[in-house]
DSSP file (Angstrom, degrees, kcal/mol; ACC not computed):
  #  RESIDUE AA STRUCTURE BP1 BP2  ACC     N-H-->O    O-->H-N    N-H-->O    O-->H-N    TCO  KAPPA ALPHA  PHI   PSI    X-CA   Y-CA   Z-CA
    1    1 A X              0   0    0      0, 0.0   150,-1.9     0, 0.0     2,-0.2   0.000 360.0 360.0 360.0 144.2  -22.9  105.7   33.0
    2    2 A X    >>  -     0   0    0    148,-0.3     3,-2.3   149,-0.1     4,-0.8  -0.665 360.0 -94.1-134.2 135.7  -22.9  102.5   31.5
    3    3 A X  H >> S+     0   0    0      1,-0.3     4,-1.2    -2,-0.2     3,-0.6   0.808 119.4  60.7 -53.5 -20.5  -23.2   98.8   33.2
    4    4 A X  H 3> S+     0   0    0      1,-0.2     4,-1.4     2,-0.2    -1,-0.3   0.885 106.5  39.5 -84.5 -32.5  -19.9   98.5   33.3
    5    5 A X  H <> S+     0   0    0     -3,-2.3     4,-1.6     2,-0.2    -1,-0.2   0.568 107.3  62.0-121.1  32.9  -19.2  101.3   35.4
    6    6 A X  H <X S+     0   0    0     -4,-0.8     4,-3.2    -3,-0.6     5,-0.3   0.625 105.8  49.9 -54.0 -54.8  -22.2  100.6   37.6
    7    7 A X  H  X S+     0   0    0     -4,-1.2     4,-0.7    -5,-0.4    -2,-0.2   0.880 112.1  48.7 -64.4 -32.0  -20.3   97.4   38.2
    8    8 A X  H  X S+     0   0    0     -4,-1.4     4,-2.7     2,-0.2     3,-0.4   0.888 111.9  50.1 -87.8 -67.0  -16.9   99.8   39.0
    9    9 A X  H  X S+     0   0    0     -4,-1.6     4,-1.8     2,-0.2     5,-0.2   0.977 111.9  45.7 -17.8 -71.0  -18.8  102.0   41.3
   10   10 A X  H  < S+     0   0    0     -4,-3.2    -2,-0.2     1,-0.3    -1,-0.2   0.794 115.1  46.8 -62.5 -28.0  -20.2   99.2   43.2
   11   11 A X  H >< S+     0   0    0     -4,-0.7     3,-1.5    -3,-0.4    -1,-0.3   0.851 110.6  49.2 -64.8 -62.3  -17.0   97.6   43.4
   12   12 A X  H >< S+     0   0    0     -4,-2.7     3,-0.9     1,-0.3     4,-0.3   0.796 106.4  60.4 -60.0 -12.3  -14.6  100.9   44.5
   13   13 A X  T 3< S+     0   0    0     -4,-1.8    -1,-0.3     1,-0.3    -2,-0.2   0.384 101.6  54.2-124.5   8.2  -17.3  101.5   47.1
   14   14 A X  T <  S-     0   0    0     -3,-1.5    -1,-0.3    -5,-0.2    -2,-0.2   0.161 117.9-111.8 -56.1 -11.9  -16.4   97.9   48.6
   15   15 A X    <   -     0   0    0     -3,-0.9     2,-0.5    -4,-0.3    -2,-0.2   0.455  24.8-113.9 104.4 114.9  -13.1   98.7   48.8
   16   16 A X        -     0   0    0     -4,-0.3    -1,-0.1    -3,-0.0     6,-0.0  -0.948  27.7-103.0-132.9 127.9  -10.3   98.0   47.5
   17   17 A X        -     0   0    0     -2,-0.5     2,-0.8     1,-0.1     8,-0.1   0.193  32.9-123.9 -43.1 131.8   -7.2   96.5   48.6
   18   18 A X        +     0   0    0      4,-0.0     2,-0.2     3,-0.0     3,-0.1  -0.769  64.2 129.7 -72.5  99.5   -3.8   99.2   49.4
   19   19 A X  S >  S-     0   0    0     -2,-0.8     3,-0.6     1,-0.4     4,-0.1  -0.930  74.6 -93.1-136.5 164.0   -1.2   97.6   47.0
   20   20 A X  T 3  S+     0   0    0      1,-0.3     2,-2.8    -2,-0.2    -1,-0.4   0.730 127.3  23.8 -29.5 -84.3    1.4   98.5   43.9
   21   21 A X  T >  S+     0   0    0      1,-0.2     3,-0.9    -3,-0.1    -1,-0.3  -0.404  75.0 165.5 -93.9  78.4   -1.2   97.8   41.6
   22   22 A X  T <> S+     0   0    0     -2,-2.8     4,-0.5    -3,-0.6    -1,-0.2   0.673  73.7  58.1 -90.0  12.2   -4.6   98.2   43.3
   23   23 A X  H 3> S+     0   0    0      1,-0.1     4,-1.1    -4,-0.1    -1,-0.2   0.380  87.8  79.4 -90.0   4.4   -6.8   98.3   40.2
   24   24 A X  H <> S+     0   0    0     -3,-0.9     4,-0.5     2,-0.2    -1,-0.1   0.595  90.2  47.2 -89.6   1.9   -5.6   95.1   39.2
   25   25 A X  H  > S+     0   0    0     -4,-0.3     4,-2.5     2,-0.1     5,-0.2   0.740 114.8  51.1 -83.3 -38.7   -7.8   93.1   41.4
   26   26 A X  H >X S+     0   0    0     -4,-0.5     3,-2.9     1,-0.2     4,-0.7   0.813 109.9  51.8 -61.6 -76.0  -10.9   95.4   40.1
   27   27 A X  H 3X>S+     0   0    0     -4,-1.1     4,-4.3     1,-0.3     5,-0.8   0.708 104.1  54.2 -38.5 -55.1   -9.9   94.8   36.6
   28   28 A X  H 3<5S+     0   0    0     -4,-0.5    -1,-0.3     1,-0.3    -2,-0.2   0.927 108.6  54.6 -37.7 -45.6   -9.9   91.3   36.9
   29   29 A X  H <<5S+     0   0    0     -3,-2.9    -2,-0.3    -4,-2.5    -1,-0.3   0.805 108.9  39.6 -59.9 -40.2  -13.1   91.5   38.2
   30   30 A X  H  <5S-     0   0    0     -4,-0.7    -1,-0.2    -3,-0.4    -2,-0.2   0.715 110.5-108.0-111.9   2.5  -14.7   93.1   35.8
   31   31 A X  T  <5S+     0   0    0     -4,-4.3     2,-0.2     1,-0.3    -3,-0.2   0.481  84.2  95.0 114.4  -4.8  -13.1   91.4   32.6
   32   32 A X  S   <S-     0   0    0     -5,-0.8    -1,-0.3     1,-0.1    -2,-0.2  -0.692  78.6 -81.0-117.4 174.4  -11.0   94.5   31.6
   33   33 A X     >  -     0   0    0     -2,-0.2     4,-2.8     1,-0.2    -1,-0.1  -0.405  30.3-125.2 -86.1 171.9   -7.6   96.0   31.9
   34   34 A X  T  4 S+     0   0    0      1,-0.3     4,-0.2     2,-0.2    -1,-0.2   0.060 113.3  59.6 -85.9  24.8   -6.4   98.0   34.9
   35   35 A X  T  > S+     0   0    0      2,-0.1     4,-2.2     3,-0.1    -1,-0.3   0.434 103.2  49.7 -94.5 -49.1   -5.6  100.8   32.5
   36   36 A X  H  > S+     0   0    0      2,-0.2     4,-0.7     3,-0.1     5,-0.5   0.956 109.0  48.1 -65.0 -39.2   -9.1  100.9   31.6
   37   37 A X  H  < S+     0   0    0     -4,-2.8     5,-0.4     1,-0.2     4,-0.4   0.758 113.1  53.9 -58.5 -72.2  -10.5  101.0   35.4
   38   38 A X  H  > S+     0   0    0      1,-0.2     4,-2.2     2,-0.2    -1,-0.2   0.589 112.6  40.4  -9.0 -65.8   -7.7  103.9   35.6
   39   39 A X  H >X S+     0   0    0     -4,-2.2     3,-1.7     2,-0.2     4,-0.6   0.967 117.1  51.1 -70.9 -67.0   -9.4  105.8   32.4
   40   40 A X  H >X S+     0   0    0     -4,-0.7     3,-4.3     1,-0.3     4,-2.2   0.702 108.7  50.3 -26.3 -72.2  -13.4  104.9   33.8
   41   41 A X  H 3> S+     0   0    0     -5,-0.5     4,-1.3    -4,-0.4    -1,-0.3   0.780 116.0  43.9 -61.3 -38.3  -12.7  106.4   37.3
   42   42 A X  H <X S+     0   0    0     -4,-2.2     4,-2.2    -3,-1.7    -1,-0.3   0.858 110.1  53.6 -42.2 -43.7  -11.4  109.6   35.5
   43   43 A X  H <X S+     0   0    0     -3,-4.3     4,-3.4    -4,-0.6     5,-0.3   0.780 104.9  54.1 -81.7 -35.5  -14.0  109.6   33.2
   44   44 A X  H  <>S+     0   0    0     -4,-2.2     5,-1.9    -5,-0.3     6,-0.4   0.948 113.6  42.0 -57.3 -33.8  -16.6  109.6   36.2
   45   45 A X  H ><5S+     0   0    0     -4,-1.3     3,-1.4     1,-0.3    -2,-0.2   0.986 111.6  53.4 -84.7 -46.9  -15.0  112.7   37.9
   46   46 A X  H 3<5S+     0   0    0     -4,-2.2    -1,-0.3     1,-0.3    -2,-0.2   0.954 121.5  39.4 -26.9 -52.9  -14.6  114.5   34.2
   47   47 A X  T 3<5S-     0   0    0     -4,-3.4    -1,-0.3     1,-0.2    -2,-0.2   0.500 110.2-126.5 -90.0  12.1  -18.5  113.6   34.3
   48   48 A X  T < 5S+     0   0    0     -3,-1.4    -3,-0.2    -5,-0.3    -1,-0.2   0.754  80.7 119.3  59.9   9.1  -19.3  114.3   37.9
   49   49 A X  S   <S+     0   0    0     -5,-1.9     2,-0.3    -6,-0.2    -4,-0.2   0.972  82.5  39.3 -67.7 -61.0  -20.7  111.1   38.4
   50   50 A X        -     0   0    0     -6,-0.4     3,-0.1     1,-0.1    -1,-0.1  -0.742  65.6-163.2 -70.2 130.8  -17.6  110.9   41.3
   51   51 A X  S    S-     0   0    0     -2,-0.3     2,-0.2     1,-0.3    -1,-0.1   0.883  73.1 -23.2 -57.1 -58.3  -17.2  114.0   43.1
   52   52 A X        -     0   0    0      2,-0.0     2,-0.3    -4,-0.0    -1,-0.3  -0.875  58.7-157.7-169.0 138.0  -13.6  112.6   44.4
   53   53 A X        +     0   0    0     -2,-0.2     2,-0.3    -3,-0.1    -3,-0.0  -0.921  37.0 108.1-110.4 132.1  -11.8  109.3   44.9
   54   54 A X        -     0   0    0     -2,-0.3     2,-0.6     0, 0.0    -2,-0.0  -0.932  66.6 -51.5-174.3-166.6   -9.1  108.5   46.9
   55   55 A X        -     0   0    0     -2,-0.3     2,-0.5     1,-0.0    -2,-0.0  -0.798  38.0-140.4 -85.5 124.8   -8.6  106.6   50.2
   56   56 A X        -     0   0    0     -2,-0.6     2,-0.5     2,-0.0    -3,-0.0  -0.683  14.8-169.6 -93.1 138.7  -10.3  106.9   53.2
   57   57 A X        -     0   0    0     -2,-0.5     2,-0.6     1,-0.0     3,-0.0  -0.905  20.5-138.7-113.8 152.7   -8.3  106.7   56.5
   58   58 A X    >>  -     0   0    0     -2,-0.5     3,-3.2     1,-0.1     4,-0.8  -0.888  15.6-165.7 -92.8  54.0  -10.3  106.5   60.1
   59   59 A X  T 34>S+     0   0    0     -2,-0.6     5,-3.5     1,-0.3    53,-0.2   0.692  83.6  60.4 -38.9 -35.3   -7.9  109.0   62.2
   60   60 A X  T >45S+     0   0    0      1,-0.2     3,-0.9     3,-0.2    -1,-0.3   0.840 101.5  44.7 -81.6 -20.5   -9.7  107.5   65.3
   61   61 A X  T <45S+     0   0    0     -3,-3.2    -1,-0.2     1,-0.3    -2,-0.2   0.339 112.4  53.1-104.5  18.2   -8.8  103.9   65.0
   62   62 A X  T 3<5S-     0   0    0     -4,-0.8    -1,-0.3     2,-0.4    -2,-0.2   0.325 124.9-109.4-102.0   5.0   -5.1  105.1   64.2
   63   63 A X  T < 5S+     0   0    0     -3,-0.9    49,-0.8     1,-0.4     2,-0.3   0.830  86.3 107.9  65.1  31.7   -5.4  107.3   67.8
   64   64 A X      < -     0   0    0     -5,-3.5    -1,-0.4    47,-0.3    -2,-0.4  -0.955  62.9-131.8-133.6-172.7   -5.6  110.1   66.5
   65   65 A X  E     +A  109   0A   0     44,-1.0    44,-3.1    -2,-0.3     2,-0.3  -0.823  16.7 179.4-126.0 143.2   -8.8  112.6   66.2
   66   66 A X  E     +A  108   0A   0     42,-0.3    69,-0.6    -2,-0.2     2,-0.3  -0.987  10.0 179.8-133.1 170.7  -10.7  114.8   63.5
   67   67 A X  E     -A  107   0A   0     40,-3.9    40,-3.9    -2,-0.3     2,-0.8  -0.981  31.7-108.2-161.1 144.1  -13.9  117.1   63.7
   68   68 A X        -     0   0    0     -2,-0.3     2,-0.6    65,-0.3    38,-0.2  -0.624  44.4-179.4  -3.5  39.5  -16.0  119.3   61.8
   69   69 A X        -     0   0    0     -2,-0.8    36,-2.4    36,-0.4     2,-0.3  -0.397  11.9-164.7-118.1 166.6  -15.7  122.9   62.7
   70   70 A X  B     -BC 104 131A   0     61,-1.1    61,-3.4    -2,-0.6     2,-0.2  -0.809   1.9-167.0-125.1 151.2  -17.0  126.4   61.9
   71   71 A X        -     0   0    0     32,-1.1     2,-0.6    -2,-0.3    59,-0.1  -0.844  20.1-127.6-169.3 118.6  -16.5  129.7   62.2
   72   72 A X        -     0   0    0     57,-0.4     2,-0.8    -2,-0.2    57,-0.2  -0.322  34.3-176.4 -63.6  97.9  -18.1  133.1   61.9
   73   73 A X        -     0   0    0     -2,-0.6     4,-0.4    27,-0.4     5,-0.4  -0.438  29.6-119.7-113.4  66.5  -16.3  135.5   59.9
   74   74 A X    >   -     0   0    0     -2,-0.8     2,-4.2     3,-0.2     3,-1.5   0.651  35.1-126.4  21.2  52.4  -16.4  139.4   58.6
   75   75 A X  T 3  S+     0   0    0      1,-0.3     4,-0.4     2,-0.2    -1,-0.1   0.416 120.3  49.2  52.4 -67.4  -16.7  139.6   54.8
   76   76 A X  T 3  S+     0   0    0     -2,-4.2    -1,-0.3     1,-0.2    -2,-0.1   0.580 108.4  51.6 -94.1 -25.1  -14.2  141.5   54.9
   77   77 A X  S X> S+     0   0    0     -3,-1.5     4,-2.3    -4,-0.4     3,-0.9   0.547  84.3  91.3 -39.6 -55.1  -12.3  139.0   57.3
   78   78 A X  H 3> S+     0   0    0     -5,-0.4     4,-1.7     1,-0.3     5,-0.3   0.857  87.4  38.4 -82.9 -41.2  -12.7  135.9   55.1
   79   79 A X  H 3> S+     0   0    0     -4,-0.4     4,-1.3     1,-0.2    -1,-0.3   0.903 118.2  49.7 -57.9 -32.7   -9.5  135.8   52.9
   80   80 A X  H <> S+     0   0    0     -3,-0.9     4,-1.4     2,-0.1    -2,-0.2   0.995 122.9  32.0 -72.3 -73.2   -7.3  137.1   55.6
   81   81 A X  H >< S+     0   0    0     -4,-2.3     3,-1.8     2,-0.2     4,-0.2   0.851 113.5  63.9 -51.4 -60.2   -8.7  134.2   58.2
   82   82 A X  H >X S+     0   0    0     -4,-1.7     3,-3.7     1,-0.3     4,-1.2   0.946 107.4  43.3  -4.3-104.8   -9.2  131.8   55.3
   83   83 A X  H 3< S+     0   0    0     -4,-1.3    -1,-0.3    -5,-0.3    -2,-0.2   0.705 115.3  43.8 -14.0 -50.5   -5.4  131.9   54.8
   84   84 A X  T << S+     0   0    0     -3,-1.8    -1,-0.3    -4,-1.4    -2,-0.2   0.440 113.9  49.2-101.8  21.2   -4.3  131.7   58.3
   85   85 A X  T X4 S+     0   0    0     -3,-3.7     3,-6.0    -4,-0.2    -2,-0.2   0.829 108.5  54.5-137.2 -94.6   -6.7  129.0   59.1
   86   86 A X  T 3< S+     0   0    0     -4,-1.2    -3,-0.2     1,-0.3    -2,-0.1   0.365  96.7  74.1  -0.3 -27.1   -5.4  127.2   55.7
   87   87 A X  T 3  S+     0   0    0      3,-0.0     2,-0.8     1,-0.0    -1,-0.3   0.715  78.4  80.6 -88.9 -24.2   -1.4  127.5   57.4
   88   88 A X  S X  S-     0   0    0     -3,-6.0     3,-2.1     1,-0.2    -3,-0.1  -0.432  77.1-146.5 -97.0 157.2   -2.0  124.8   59.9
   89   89 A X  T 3  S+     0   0    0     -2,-0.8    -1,-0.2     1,-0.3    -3,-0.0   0.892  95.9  68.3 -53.1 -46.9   -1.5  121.2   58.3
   90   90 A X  T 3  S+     0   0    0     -3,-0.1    18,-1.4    17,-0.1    -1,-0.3   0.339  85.8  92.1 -94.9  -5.2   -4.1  119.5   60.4
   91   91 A X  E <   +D  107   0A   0     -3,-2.1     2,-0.3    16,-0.2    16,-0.2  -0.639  46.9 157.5 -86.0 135.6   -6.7  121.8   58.3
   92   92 A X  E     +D  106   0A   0     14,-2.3    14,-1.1    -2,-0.2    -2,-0.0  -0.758  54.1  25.1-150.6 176.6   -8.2  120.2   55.2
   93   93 A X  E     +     0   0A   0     -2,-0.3    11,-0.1    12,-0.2    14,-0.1   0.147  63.1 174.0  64.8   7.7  -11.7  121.2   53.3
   94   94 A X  E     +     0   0A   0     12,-0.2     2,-0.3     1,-0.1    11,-0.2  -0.118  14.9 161.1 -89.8 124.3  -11.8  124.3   54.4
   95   95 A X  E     -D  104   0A   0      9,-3.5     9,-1.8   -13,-0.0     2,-0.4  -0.820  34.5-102.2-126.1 160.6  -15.2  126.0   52.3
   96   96 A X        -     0   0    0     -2,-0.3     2,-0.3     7,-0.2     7,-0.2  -0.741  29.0-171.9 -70.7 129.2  -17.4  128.4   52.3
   97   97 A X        -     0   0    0     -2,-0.4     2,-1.0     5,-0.3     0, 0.0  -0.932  32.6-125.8-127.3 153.5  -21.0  128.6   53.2
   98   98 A X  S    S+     0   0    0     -2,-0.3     2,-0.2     3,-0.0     3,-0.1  -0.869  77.4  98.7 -88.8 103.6  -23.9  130.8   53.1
   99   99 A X  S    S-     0   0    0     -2,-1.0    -2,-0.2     1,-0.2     4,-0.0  -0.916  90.8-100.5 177.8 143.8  -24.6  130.7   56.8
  100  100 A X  S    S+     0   0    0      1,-0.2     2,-1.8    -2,-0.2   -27,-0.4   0.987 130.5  49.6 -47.0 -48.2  -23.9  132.9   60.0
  101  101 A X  S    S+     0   0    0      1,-0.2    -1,-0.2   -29,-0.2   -29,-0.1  -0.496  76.0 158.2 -93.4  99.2  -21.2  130.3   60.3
  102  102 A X        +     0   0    0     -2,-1.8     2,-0.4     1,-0.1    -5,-0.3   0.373  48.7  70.6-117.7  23.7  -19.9  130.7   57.0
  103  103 A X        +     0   0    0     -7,-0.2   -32,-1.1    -3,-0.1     2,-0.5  -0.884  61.3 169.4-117.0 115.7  -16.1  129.2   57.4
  104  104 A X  E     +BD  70  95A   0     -9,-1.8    -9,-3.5    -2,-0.4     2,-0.3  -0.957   3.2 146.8-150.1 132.4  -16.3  125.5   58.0
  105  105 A X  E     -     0   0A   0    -36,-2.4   -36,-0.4    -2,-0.5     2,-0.3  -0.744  33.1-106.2-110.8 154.4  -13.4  123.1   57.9
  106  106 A X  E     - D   0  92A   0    -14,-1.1   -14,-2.3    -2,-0.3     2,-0.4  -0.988  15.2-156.5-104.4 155.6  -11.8  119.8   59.3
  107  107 A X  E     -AD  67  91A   0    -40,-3.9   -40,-3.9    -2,-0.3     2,-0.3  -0.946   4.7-171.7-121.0 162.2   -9.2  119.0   61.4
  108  108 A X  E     -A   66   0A   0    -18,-1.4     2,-0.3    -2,-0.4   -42,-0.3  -0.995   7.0-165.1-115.3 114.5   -7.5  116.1   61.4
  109  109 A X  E     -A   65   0A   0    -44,-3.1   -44,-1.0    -2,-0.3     3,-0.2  -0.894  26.8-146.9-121.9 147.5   -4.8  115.1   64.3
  110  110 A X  S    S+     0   0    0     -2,-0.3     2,-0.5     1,-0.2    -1,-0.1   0.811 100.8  38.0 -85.9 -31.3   -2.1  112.4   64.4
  111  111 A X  S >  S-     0   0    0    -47,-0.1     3,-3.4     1,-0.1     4,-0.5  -0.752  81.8-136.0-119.0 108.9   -2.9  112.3   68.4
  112  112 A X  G >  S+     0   0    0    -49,-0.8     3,-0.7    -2,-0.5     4,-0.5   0.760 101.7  61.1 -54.3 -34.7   -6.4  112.7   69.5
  113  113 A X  G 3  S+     0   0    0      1,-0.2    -1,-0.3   -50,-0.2     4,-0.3   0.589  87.8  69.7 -54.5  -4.0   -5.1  115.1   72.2
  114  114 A X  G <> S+     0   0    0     -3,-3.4     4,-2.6     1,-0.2     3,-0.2   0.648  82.4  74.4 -99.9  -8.0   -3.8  117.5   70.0
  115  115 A X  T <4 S+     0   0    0     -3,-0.7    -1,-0.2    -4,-0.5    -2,-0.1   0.851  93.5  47.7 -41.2 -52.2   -7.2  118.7   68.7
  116  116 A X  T >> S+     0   0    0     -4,-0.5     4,-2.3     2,-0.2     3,-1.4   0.882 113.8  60.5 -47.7 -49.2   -8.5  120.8   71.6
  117  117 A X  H 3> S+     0   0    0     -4,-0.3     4,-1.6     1,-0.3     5,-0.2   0.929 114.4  31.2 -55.5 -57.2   -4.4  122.1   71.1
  118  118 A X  H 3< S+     0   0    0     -4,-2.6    -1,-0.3     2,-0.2    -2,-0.2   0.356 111.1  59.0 -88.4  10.3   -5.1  123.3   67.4
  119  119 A X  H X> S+     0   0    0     -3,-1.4     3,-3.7    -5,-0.2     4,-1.0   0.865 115.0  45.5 -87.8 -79.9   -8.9  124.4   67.8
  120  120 A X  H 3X S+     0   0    0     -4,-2.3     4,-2.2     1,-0.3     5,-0.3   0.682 115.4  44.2 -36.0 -47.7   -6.9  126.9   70.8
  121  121 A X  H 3X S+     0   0    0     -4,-1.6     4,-2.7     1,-0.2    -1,-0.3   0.835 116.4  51.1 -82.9 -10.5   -3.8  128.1   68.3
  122  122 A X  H <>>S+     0   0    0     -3,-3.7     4,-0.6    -5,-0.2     5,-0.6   0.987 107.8  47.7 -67.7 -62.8   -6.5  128.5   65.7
  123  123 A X  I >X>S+     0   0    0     -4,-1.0     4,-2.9     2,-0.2     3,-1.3   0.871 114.8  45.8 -26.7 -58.8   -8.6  130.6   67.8
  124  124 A X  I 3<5S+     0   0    0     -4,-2.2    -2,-0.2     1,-0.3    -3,-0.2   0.993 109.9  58.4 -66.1 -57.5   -5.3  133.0   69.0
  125  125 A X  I 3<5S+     0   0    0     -4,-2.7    -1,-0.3    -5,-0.3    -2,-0.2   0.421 121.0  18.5 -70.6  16.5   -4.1  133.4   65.6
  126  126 A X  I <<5S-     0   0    0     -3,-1.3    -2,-0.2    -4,-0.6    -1,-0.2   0.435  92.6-122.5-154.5  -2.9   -6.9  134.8   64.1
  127  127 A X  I  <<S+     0   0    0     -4,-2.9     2,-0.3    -5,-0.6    -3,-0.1   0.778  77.9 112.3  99.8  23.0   -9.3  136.3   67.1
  128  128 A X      < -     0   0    0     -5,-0.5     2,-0.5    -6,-0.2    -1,-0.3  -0.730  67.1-122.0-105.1 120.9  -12.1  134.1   65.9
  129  129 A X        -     0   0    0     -2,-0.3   -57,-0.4   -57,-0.2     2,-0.4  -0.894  14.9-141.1-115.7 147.1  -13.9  130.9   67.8
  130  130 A X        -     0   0    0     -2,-0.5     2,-1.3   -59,-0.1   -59,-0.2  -0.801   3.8-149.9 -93.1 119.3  -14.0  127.8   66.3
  131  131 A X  B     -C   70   0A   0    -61,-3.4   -61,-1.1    -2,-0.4     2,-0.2  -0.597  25.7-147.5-112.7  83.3  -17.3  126.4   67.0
  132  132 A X        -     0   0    0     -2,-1.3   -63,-0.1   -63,-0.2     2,-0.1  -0.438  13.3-168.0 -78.2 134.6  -15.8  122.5   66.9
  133  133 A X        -     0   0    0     -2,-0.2   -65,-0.3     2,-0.0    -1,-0.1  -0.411   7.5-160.6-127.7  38.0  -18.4  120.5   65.7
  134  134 A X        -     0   0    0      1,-0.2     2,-0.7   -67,-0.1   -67,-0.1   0.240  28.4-103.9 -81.8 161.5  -17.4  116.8   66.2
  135  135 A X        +     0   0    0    -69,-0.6    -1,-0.2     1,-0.2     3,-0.1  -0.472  40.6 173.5 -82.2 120.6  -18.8  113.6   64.5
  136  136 A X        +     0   0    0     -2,-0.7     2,-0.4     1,-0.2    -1,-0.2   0.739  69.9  14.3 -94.5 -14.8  -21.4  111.8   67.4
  137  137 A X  S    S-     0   0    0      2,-0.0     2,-0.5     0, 0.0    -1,-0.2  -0.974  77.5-128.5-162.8 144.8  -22.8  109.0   65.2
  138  138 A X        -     0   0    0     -2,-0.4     2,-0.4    -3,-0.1    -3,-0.0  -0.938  11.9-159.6-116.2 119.5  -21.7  107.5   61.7
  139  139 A X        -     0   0    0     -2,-0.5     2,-0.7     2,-0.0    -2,-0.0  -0.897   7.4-175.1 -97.1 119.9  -23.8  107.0   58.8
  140  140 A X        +     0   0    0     -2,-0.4     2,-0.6     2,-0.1    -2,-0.0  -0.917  10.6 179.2 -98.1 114.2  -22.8  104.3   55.7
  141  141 A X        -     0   0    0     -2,-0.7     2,-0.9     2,-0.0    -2,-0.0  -0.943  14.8-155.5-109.8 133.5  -25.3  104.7   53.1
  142  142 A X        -     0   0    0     -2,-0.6     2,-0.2     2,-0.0    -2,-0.1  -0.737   3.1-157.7-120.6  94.8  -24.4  102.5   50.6
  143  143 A X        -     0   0    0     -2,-0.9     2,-0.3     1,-0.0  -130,-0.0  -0.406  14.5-167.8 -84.5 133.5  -25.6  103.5   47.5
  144  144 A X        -     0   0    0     -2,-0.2     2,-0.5  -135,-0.0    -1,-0.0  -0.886  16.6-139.7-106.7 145.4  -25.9  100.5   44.6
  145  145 A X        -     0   0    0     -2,-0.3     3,-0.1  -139,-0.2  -135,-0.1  -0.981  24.2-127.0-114.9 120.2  -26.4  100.2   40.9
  146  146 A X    >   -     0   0    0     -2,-0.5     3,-0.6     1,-0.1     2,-0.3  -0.136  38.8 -93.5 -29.5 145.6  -28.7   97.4   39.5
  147  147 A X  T 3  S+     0   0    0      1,-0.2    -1,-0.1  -141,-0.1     3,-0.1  -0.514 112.9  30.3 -64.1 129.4  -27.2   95.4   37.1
  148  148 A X  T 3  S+     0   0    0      1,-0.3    -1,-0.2    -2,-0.3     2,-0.2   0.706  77.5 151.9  86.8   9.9  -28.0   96.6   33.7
  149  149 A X    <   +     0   0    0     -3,-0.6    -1,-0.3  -146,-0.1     2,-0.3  -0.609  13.8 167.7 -72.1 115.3  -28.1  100.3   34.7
  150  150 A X              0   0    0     -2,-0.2  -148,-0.3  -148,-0.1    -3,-0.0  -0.974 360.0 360.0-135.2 173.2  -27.2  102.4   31.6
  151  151 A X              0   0    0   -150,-1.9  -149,-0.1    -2,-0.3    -1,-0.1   0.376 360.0 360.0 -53.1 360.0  -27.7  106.3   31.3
C-alpha cells in the first residue's frame, strides 16, 4: 500500500455517500479520478489488503433483525444441510469451522419478528438446532493509516 491508498482506506471507512457516482466525492478528495479510486479499491482486494467492500446496512434500525448462528453437523451431513440451510434468502455467510459447532451463518430479516420464524423452519427442514447466537454489544475499531504510510 502506498500513501495514497492509506488516504482511500481511511476515507471509505468514513463512509461514503449512496449516490450515481459515489466515488466521485472520494476522488475529489484525494486529487484523482473516480476511475482511479474504482481501479485502487480493486487492487486492494486483488492484494488482500480489503477482504470485501460494499455497503453496510443496520437491519435493526430499518426494523428488521439479524444474528449469528451455529450449528452442529455430521460430516457426512454438511453438504446436504449446507444446501438446505443456503435455500432460505434470509441466510448469508454461511462457513465452515473447525469447531463442535462447525456450521455458522447469518440471518438477516426484513421484520425483526420473523427471525425466531426462520431459526424454527430452519430447524424442521433439516433436523438440526440452530444455536442462534445474537449480537449483545457493538464494537467499531477503527483502524487508521498515518500519513505517509507506504509498504
Amino acid at each position: 500500500m502506498d500513501a495514497l491508498d492509506c488516504r482511500l482506506v481511511n476515507l471509505l471507512q468514513d463512509g461514503i455517500d449512496i449516490t450515481a457516482q459515489p466515488y466521485m466525492a472520494v476522488a475529489g478528495q484525494l486529487g484523482i479520478s473516480e476511475e482511479q479510486v474504482v481501479q485502487r479499491v480493486g487492487q486492494l482486494l486483488d492484494d488482500g489488503y480489503l477482504s470485501r467492500f460494499g455497503p453496510m446496512y443496520d437491519a435493526e434500525k430499518m426494523g428488521g433483525a439479524f444474528s449469528l448462528c451455529a450449528m452442529q453437523i455430521p460430516a457426512d451431513e454438511l453438504e446436504k444441510t449446507a444446501e438446505t440451510v443456503n435455500a432460505f434468502d434470509e441466510v448469508a455467510h454461511n462457513y465452515l469451522r473447525e469447531h463442535a459447532l462447525n456450521m455458522w451463518f447469518v440471518i438477516a430479516t426484513e421484520h425483526a419478528d420473523h427471525l425466531p420464524v426462520v431459526l424454527q423452519q430452519i430447524e424442521q427442514k433439516t433436523g438440526y438446532p440452530v444455536y442462534n447466537m445474537p449480537k449483545l454489544e457493538e464494537y467499531y475499531i477503527g483502524l487508521r493509516f498515518e500519513a505517509g504510510a507506504t509498504q
